[in-house]
N, C-alpha and C positions, 0 to 999 in steps of 0.2 A: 878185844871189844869191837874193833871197830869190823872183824872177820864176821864175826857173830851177828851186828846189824843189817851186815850185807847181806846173809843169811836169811835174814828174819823177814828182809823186804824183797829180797826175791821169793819167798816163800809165801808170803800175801801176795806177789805179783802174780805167781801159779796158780792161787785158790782164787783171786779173779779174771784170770783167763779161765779156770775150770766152773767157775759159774756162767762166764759169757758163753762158753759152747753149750752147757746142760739146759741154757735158757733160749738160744735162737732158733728158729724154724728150720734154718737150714742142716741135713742132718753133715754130719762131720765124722770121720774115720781116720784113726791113724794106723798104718801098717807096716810090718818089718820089708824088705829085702825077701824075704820067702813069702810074702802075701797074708802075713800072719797078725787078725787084727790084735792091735795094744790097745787102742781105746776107741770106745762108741756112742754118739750122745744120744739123749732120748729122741730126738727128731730123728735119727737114722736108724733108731732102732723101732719107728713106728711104720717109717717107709717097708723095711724089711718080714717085719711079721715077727723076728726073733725078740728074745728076752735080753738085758745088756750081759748079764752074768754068761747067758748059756754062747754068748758070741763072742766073749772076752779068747785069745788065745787061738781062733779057729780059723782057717783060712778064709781070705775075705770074698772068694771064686764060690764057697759054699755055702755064703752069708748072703750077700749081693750077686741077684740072679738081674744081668741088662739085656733086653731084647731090643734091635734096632728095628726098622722103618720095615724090613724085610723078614722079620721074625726071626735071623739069626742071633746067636747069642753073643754076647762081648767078650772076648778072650783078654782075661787078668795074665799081664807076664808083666811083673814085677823087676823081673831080672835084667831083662832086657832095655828098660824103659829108661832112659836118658835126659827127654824132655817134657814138659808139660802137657797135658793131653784135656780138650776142652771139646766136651760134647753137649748138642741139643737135641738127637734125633734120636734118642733112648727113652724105653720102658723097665720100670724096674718089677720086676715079679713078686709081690707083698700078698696081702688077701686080695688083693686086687691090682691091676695094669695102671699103673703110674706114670703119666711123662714126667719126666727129671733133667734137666741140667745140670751136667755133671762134670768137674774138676779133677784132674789127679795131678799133683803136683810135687816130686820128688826134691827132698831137702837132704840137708847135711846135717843133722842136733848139735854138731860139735860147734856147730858158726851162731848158735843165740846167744846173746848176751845172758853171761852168769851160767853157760852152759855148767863149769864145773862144779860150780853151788848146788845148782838144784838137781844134779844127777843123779843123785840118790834118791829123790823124791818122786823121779818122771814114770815110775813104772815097769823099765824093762827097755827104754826106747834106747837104740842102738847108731849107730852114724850115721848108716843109710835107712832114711825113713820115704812115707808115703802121707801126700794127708789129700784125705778124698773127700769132695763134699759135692753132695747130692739136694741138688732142691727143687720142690715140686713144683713143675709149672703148667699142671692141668688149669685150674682159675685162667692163669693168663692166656693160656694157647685158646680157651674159650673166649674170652675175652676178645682175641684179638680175631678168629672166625667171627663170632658176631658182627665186627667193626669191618670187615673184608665181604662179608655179605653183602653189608649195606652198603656200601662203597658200590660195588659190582650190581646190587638190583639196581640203585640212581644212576649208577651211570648208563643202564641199559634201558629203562625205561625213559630216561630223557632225550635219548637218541632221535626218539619218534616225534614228541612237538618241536625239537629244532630242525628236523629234516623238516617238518610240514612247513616254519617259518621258512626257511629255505627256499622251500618249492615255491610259497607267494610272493617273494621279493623276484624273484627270477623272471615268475609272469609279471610282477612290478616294471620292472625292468625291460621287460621285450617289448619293443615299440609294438609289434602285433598285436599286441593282448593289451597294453595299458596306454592311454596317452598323459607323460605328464613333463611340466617342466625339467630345467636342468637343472635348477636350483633343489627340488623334490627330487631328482635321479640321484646328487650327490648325497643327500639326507640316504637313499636306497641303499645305494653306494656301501656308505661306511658301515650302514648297518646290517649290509650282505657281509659286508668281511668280520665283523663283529660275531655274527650265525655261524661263520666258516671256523673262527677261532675255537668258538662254544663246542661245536661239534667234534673238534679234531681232543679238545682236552675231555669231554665227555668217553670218547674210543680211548686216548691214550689212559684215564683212571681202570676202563675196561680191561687193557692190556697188562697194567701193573698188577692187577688183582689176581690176574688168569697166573703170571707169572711168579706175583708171592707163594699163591696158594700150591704152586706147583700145578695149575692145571691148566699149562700153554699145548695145546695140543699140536705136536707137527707131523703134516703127510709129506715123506719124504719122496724127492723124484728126482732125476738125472734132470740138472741145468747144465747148459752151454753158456759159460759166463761171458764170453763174448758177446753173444748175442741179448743176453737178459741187460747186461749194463749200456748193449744202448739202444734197445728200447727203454728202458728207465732215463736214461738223460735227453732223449727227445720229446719222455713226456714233462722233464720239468724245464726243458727249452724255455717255454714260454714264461715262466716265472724269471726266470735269472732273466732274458730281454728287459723286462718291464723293469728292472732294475738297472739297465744299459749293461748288465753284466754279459761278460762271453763266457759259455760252458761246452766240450771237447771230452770225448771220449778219447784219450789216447790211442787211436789204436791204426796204426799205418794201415790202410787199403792196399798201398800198391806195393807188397811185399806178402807171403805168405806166413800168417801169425800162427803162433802156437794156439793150438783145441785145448780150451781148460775147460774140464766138468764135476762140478761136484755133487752132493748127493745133498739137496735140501729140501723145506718145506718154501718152494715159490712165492706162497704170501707175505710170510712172515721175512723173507729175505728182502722181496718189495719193501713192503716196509723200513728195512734194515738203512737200504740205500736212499732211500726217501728221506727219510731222516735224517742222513748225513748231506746230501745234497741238500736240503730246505734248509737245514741249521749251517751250511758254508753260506748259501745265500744272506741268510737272515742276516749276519754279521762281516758283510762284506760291502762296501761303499761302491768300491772303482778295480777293476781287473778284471776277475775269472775265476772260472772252477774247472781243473779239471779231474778226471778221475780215469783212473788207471787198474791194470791189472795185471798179476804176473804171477810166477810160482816158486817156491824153494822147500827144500827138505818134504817134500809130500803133502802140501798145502797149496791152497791159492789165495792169494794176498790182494784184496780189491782195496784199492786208496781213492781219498777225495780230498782235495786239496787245493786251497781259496789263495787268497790276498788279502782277508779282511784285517780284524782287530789282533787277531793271534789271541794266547791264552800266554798270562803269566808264569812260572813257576811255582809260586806262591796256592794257583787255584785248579793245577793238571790233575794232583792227587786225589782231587772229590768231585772234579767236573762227571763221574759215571754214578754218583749220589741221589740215592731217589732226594726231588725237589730242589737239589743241588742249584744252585745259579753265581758265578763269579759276580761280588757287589764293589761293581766302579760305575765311574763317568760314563764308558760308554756302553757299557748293559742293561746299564737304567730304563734307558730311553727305548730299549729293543723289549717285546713282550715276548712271555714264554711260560709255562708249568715248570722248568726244570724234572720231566720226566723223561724227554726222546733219549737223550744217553741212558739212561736206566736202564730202560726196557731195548737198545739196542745192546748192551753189553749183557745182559739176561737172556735176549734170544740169541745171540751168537754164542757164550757159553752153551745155551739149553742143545745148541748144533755143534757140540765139541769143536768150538773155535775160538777162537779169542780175538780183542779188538787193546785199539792202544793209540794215543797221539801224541804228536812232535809238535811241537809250536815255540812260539818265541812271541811275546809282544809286541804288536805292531807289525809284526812279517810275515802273517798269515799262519793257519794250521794245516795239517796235514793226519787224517785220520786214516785208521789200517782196520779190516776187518781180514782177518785169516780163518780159513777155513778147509777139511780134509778135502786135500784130490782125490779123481777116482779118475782110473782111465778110462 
């Protein structure tokens, strides 16, 4: 009796998981170890164009045609596949070009619960299985260009009345061109750096967008990184001073240094460093910054490296988070988008390099951007 009820309720458990799959959007595939589908639900069987009956048993390489970003096709190896496989950059070949989200996820059937109950009921399914699920995300990928548009048209047509604010606070400001108090200079003041902030998060939503959408364009040229990091730290001298901060290029004059050059796009490397250097300032009270540079394994390794707040453990793993920002006492009080790590770890990937930081709290960070030498 009580074998038979077990029976009875694993057996209503399978007819409503076989409802929940025949009824969700997203299509769903189970396959053997040889590629060979055992079950297909109507959502995956709309994506594909085939009938369920005529794809019941047929390999799923001639069910399920995927095209990538590049129009090659997606090689189904079954055999070989060990771990979970999670794609977004696929087209599925139906009546029509489909983007999909696609999952393959290699199981064991012998590890579910009531596996020996219901084996006689499952179809054909065998130990090593496959369960593949395919969901359309045309809507959304639309969706979210629309939202990326607009992002990138406001932020580029705002550029223009903050530069014009810009430019009349400056003749505000010049004693040549305006006469006014000091009391009205400090009013100018705060609200030149206010224009200043406006504008840089205006470029920086620019740069995010260029960089989601994939379309950061780089012209690559031979830099002498020597020379590019200091020019870059005697143009942000003047920033870390007015903080009483001290900022050093590392690099001994009276010794013959190593020639490092790599093959980048110069603006967007400015930037790189800009970034790292303005954000050690921003969060750095008393010391310095310096920044360094060196090479190993066929890279160059440029560092920047403060005294300030440091970064917890707690908030290293998301600090490269679009909008990201560590929420304490003393980030509160410091302003920021939470976008310049973003878009510095997206443009040094986008240059086949990588970036990474050391920190501790309270004992300053220490950030790395690496990047392919060339000689």
């Amino acid at each position: 009796k009580r074998r038979k009820k077990l029976e009875e309720t694993a057996y209503a458990n399978a007819l409503q998981s076989d409802l929940a799959i025949r009824v969700i959007s997203d299509g769903v595939i189970v396959c053997n170890s040889a590629g060979h589908i055992l079950l297909i639900n109507p959502a995956a069987v709309r994506l594909s164009g085939w009938q369920t009956g005529d794809a019941l048993g047929l390999e799923v390489s001639s069910v399920i045609h995927l095209l990538d970003e590049q129009n090659q096709e997606f090689v189904w190896d079954m055999k070989s596949m060990k771990e979970p496989i999670a794609r977004n950059d696929l087209r599925i070949k139906g009546a029509k070009l489909t983007p999909v989200e696609m999952n393959i996820i290699p199981c064991d059937i012998t590890k579910i619960p009531d596996y020996k109950i219901i084996s006689g009921r499952t179809g054909g399914l065998s130990q090593d299985n496959f369960i593949i699920t395919l969901r359309d995300i045309a809507l959304e990928m639309k969706s979210e260009e629309a939202r990326m548009d607009f992002i990138s048209t406001a932020s580029h047509e705002m550029r223009t009345p903050v530069a014009t604010i810009d430019g009349y606070l400056d003749l505000a400001l010049n004693p040549n061109t305006a006469g006014i108090d000091e009391r009205a200079r400090g009013f100018l003041e705060k609200a030149k750096e206010a224009s200043k902030h406006l504008g840089r998060l205006f470029a920086d939503l620019l740069d995010v967008t260029k960089i989601d959408d994939q379309r950061q364009e780089l012209r690559y040229e031979k830099i002498d990184v020597n020379k590019f990091l200091g020019s870059a730290v005697e143009a942000l001298r003047g920033l870390a001073e007015l903080k009483g901060l001290t900022i050093q290029f590392a690099n001994d004059e009276n010794r013959v240094n190593p020639i490092y050059y790599i093959m980048a796009d110069a603006r967007v490397l400015s930037e790189i460093v800009s970034n790292l250097i303005e954000n050690a300032v921003k969060y750095t009270e008393k010391g310095g910054i310096t920044v360094k540079v060196g090479s190993n394994d066929g890279f160059v390794t440029i560092s920047v490296k403060d005294t300030g707040i440091g970064i917890g453990p707690e908030y290293i793993s998301h600090i490269f988070q679009k909008f990201y920002r560590a929420d304490n006492r003393d980030t509160r009080e410091i302003g920021g988008t939470g976008l310049g790590l973003y878009i510095v770890k997206n443009s040094v990937e986008n240059m086949h390099g990588k970036v990474w930081v050391e920190s501790e709290a309270g004992k300053g960070s220490e950030f790395f951007v690496s990047l392919p030498r060339v000689k």
